[in-house]
Structures are given as C-alpha cells and as structure tokens.
N, C-alpha and C positions, 0 to 999 in steps of 0.2 A: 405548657405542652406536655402529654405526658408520653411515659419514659417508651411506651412500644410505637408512637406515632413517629419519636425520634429516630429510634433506631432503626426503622426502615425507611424513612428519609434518608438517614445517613450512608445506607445500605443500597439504595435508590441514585443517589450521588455516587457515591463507588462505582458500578455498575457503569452511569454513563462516563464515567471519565477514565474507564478502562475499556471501553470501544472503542475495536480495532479499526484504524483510518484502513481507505483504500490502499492497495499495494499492489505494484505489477512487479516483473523481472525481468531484463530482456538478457538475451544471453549471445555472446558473438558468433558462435557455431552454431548448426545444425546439432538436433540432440540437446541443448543445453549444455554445451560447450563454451570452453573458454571466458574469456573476460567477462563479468556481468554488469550490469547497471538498475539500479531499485531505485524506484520513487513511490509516491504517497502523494504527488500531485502533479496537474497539466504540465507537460513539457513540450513546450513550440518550438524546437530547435536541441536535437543532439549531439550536435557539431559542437556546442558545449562541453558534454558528458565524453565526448569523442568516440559518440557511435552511431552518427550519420552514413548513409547506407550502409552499415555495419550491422544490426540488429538481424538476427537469423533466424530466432528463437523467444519463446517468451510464455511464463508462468504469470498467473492471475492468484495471487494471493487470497485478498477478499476483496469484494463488492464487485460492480461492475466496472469494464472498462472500455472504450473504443478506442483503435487504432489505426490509422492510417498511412 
C-alpha cells in the first residue's frame, strides 16, 4: 500500500473515532440551575439518576434528541 493511501486512512480512522456521541444536559432548575444530569444514551427512567419529575431545564449538546 503506499505511504499517502496509508496515511489518510489512518487519518480517516482518527476522525471517526473522535466523533462526538450524542449528548443532552438536563439541569434541576429553571435557567440551568442546580443539580445536572448528562447522558450520551436513551434513558427510560430518571428515578435512577434521581431526577424524575425533577428535570426543568436542558442543553442539547450534539446531534439530535427527543424528549418527553
């Protein structure tokens, strides 16, 4: 293989495996207040995290998200 097919291969490799995951924020207050909580994937229950109807507020990092 030669040596510029490599290195942009390997530079091609870099790239995707420093793509940023999804990311939300929810935050306990109005405003982005208080206690937060951050994921990078589905979460079916906050009551978990211990912020079941606690959640006031909330930042979208990257990609898309739905919330209900």
């Amino acid at each position: 293989m030669n040596k510029v097919l490599k290195i942009a291969l390997a530079a091609a490799g870099l790239a995707m495996s420093t793509q940023a995951a999804a990311e939300v924020v929810f935050y306990e207050h109005d405003g982005f207040g208080g206690r937060s909580f951050t994921t990078e994937k589905q979460v079916g229950d906050f009551s978990r995290a211990g912020f079941n109807d606690r959640a006031s507020s909330i930042v979208v990092l990257r990609d898309r998200w739905e919330v209900c």
